[in-house]
C-alpha positions in Angstrom: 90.2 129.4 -81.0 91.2 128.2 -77.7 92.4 131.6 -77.1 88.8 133.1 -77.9 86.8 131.2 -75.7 86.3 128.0 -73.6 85.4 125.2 -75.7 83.5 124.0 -72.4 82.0 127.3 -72.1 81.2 127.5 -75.9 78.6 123.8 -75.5 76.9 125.3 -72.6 76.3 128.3 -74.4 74.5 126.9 -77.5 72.7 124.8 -75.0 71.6 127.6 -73.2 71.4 130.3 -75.4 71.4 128.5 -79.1 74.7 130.3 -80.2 78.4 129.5 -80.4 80.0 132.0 -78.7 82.6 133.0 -82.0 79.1 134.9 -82.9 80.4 137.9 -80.5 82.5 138.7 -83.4 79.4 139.1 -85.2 78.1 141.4 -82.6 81.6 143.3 -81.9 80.8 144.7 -85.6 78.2 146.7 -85.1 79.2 150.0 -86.1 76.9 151.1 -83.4 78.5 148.5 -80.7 77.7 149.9 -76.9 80.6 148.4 -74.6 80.0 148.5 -70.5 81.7 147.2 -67.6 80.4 144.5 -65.8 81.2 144.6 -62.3 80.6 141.9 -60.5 83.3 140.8 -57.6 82.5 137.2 -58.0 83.7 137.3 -61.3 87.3 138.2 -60.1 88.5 139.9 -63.1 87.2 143.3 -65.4 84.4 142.0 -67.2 82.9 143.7 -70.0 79.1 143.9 -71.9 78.5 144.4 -75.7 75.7 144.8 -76.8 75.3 145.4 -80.6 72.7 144.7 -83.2 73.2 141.9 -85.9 70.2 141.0 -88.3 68.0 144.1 -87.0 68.1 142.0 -83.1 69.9 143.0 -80.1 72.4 140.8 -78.8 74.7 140.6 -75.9 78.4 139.4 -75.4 79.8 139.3 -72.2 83.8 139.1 -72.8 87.0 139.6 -71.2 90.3 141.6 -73.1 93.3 139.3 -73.7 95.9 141.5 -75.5 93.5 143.2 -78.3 91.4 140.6 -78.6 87.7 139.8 -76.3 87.2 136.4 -74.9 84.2 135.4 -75.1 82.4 134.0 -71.4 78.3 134.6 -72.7 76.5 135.5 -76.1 72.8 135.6 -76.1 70.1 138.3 -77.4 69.6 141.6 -75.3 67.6 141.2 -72.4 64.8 144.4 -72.4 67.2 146.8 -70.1 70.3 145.8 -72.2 68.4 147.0 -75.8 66.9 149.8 -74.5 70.6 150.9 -73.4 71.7 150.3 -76.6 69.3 151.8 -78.0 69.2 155.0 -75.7 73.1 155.2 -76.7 72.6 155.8 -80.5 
């Protein structure tokens, strides 16, 4: 999984946000999945949004591509703006 995410990363997140970060796959299956950029120059690299709908709740994952795969930097539910863009896209 080292691959997928920071293992570093993936502690601070369940901290933070009570989930592992391996639950963006969960979120990358929504049939309905809305995909942004995320441009921030700090970041240094093309960042990307998802925000998709498990268990009837908005969530977010904020991931990078490596090859065909995302890794995963964030996962946390949809902030107000981020669901209504979701569900504005549908």
């Amino acid at each position: 999984m080292g691959d997928r995410f920071d293992p570093a990363k993936d502690a601070i997140n369940l901290k933070r946000h009570g989930l592992p970060l391996i639950f963006g796959d969960r979120i990358m299956e929504d049939e309905n999945l809305l995909i942004l950029p995320s441009i921030r120059p700090q970041d240094g690299e093309e960042r990307f949004k998802a925000i998709g709908e498990v268990d009837g709740k908005a969530y977010t994952a904020v991931f990078v591509w490596r090859g065909t795969l995302p890794r995963f930097i964030s996962v946390r539910r949809s902030n107000k703006s981020e669901e209504r863009s979701y569900r504005s896209a549908r």
